[in-house]
C-alpha positions as CSV (number, residue, x, y, z in Angstrom):
1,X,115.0,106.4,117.3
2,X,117.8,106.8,114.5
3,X,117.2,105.1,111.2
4,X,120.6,103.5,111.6
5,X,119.2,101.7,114.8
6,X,116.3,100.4,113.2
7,X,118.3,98.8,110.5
8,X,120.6,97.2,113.2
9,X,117.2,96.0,115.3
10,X,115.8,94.6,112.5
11,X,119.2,92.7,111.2
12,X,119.6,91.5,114.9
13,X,115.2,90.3,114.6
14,X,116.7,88.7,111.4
15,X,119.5,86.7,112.8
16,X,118.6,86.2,116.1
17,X,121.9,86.7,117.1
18,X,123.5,89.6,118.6
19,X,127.0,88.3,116.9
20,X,125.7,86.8,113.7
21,X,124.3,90.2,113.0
22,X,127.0,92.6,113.7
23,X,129.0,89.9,111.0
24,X,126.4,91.1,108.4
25,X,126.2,94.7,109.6
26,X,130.6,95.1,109.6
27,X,130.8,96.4,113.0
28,X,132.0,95.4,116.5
29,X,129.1,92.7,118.8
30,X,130.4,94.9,121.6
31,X,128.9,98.1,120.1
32,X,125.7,96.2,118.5
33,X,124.9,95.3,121.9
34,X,125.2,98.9,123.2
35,X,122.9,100.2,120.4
36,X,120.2,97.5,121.2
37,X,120.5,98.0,125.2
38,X,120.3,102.0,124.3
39,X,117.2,101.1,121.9
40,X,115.5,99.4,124.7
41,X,115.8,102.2,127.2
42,X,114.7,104.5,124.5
43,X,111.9,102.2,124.3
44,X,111.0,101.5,128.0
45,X,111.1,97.9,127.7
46,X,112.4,95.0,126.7
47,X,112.5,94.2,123.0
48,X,114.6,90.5,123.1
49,X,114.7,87.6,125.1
50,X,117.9,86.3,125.7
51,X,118.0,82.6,125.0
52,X,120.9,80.5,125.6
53,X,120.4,79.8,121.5
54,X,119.0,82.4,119.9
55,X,117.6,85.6,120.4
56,X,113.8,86.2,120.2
57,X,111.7,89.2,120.0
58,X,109.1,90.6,123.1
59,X,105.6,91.2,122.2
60,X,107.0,94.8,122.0
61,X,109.5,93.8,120.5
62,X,106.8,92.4,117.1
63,X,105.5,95.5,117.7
64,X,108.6,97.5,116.9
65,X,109.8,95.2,113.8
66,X,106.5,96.3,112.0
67,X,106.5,99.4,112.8
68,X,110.5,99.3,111.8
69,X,109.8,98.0,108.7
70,X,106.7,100.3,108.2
71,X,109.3,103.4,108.7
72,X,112.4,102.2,106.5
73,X,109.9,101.4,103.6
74,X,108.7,105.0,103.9
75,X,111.9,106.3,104.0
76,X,113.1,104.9,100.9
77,X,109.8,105.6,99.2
78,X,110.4,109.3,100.1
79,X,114.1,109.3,99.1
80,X,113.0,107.9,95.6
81,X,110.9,110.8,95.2
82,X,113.2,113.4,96.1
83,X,116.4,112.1,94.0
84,X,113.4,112.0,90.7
85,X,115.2,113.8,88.2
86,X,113.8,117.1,87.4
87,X,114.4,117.4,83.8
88,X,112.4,114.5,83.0
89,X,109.1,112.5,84.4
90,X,110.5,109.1,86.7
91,X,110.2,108.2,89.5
92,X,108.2,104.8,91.4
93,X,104.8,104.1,92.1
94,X,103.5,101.6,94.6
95,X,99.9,100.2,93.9
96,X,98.3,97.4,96.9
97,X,95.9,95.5,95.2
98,X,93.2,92.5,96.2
99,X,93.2,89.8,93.9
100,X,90.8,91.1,90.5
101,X,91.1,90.3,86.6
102,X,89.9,94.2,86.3
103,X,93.5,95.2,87.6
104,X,93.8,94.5,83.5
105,X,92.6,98.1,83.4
106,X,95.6,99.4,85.4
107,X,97.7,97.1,83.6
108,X,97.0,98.9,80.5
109,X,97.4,102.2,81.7
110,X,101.0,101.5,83.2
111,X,101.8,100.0,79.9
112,X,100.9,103.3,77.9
113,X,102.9,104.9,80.7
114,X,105.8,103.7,81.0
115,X,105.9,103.6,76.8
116,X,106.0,107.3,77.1
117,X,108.0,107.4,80.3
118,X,110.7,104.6,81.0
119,X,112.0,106.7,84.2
120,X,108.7,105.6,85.7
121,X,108.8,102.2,87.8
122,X,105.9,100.5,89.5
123,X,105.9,98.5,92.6
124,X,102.9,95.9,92.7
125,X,101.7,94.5,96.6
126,X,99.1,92.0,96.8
127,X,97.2,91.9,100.1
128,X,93.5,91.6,101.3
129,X,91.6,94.7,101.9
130,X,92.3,94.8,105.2
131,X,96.5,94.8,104.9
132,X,95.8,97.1,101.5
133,X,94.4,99.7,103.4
134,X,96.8,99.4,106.4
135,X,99.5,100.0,104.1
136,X,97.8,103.6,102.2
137,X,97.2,104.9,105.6
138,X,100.8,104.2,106.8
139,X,102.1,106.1,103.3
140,X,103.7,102.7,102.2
141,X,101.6,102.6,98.8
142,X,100.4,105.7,96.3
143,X,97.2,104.0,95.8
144,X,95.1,100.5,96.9
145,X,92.9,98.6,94.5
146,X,89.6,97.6,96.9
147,X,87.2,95.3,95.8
148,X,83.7,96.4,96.7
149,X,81.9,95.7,99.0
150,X,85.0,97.9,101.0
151,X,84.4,101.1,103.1
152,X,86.3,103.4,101.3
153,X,84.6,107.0,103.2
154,X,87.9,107.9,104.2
155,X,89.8,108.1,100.8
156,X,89.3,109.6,97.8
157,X,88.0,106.9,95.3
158,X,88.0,106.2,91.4
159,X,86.1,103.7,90.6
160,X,87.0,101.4,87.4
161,X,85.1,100.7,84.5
162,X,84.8,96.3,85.1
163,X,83.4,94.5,87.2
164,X,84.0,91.2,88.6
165,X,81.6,88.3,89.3
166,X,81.8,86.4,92.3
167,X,81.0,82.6,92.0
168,X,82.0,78.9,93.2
169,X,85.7,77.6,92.8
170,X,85.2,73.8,92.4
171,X,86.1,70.7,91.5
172,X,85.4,69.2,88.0
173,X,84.1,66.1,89.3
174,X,81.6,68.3,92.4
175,X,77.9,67.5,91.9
176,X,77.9,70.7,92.0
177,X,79.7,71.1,88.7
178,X,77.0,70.1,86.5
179,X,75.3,73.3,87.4
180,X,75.5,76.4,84.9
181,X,75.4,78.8,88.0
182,X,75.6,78.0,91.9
183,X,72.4,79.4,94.0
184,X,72.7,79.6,97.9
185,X,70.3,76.9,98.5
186,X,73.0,74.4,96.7
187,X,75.3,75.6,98.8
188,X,73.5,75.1,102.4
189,X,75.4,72.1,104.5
190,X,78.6,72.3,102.2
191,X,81.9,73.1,103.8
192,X,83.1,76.7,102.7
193,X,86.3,78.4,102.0
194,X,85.7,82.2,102.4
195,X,87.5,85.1,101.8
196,X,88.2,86.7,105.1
197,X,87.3,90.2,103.7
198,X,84.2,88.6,102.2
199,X,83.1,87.4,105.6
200,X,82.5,90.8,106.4
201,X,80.4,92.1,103.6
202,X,77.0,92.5,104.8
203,X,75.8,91.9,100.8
204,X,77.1,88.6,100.5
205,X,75.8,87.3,103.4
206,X,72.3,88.3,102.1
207,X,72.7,86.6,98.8
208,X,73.4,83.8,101.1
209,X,70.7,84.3,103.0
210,X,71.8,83.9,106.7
211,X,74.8,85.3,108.9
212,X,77.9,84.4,107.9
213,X,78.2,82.5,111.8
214,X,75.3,80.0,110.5
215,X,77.6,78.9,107.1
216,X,79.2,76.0,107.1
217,X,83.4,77.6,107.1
218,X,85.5,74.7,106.3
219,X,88.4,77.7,105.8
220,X,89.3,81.2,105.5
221,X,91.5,82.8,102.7
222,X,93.0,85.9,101.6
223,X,94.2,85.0,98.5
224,X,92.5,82.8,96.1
225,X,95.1,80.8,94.7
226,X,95.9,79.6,98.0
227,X,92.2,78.6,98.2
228,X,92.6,76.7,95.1
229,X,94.8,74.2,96.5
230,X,92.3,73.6,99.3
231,X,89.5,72.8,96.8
232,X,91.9,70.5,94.7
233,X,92.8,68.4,97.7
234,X,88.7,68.4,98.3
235,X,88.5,70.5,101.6
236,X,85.7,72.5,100.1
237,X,84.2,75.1,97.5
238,X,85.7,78.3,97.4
239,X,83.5,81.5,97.0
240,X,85.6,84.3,95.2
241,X,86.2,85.8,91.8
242,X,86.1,84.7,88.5
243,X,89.1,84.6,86.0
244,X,91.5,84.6,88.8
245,X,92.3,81.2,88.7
246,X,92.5,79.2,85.6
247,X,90.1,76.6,84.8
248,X,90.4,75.8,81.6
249,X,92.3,72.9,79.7
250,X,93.6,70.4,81.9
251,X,92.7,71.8,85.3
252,X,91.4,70.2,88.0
253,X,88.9,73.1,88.7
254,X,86.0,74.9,87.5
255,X,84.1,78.2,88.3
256,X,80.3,78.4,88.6
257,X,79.0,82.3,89.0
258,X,76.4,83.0,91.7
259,X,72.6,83.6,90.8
260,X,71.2,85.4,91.5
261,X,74.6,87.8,90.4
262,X,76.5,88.8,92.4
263,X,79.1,91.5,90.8
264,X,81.6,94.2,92.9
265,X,83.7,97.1,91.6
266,X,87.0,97.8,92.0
267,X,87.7,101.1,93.3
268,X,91.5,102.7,93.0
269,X,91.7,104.9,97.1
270,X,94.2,107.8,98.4
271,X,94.6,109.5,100.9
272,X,92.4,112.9,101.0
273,X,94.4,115.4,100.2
274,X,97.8,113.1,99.4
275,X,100.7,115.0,98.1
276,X,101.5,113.0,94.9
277,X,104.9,112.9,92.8
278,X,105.0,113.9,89.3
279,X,104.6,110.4,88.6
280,X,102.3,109.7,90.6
281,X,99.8,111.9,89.5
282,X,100.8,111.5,85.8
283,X,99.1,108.1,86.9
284,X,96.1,109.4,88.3
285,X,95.7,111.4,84.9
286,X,95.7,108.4,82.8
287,X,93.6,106.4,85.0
288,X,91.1,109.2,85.3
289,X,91.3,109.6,81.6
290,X,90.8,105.6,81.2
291,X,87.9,105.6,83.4
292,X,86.1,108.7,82.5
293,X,84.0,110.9,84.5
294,X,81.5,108.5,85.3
295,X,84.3,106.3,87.1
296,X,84.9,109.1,90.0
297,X,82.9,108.8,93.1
């Protein structure tokens, strides 16, 4: 499968429409139509279904956009890199990160960076753990931010220097608010919004005290501010970080750490044995510097 190909799939998954895309793409429907019915033989199987409307994609078809998307982004990841200029440090960096006020720490270093070398560009992508990860094993980031508890055996780690505290997101006017700290006892019977990756983590689910099968899940979430909006419209209390969201002033919403604590790590992952750019291990330097030895695991 050409490059070129992949970009005319993916504008025809776009439009749904054989002609509306060859419009974007300058070139004949006629010879779109060839490349996708070539791109399917290629394939083995259908990738669209024909509609008398629109176009939709085959379960293969999914499958193929991803991956499509996966390969394009790599592509122009790598391209970067090469076209760097030699004469000076530049280039782009691409960090996935969870949600986590200790990404502060990488903040500051990518301040101090880019101060000393402007040519350098980073390239922020928020996910879970789960579609972090995904992306550093497909080559789509440099580095993913994991909050701890996170199986990390298969990448080489550095572990920052904060912490963060997991705890109750809440409404103001929750019984439970009065409370300087949440224990799992108060939290026994009350409808739960959970991080997805945190429904996972053996740890929490001992603080709790029970599986997390036998809590009472109201929803899942892998972002917290989207959880936020659930608690303001009163569908639950939302166990995740603190300083993520902010409840002071005139919000709506307060946070209540766990207690006993509860605390994880953030650890920055690669690939073992990842061939980095200049940049991109300029970055590591600063980080490790930042850290200091005690940080690497």
């Amino acid at each position: 499968m050409e490059l070129r190909e992949l970009r005319y799939f993916l504008a025809v998954a776009r439009e749904k429409s054989i002609t509306g895309a060859a419009q974007t793409l300058y070139i004949t429907q006629p010879s779109l139509s060839r490349q996708m019915q070539n791109l399917e033989r290629e394939a083995g199987q259908k990738l669209f279904e024909r509609g008398s409307k629109e176009i939709t994609l085959t379960e293969a078809g999914v499958l193929l956009k991803r991956r499509a998307e996966e390969m394009l982004a790599l592509y122009e990841k790598t391209k970067a890199e090469l076209s760097a200029e030699t004469e000076s440090i530049c280039g782009e960096i691409y960090i996935g990160s969870g949600e986590s006020y200790a990404i502060d720490e990488i903040a500051k270093v990518a301040k101090s960076l880019r101060e000393e070398h402007p040519g350098i560009t980073f390239h922020f992508y928020s996910g879970d753990t789960q579609e972090v990860t995904e992306r550093l094993d497909h080559g789509l980031i440099d580095f993913g931010v994991l909050v701890e508890p996170a199986d990390a055996s298969k990448y080489a780690c550095l572990r920052l220097s904060q912490k963060d505290t997991w705890g109750v997101l809440m409404r103001k006017d929750s019984p439970l608010a009065e409370k300087q700290w949440v224990e799992p006892s108060d939290l026994y019977g009350k409808p739960l919004i959970r991080s997805r990756h945190a429904m996972k983590a053996a740890e929490l689910s001992a603080w709790f005290g029970c599986d997390a099968e036998q809590m009472h899940v109201a929803a899942t979430y892998n972002l917290l501010y989207n959880a936020s909006l659930l608690v303001k419209e009163g569908l639950g209390y939302a166990v995740g970080l603190d300083k993520i969201i902010n409840t002071t002033g005139e919000s709506e919403l307060c946070f209540r750490p766990l207690k006993p604590s509860f605390q994880s790590s953030l650890l920055v992952a690669w690939k073992s044995g990842q061939v980095f750019s200049r940049a991109a291990r300029l970055f590591l330097d600063a980080l490790r510097a930042q850290c200091g030895k005690d940080g690497q695991k």
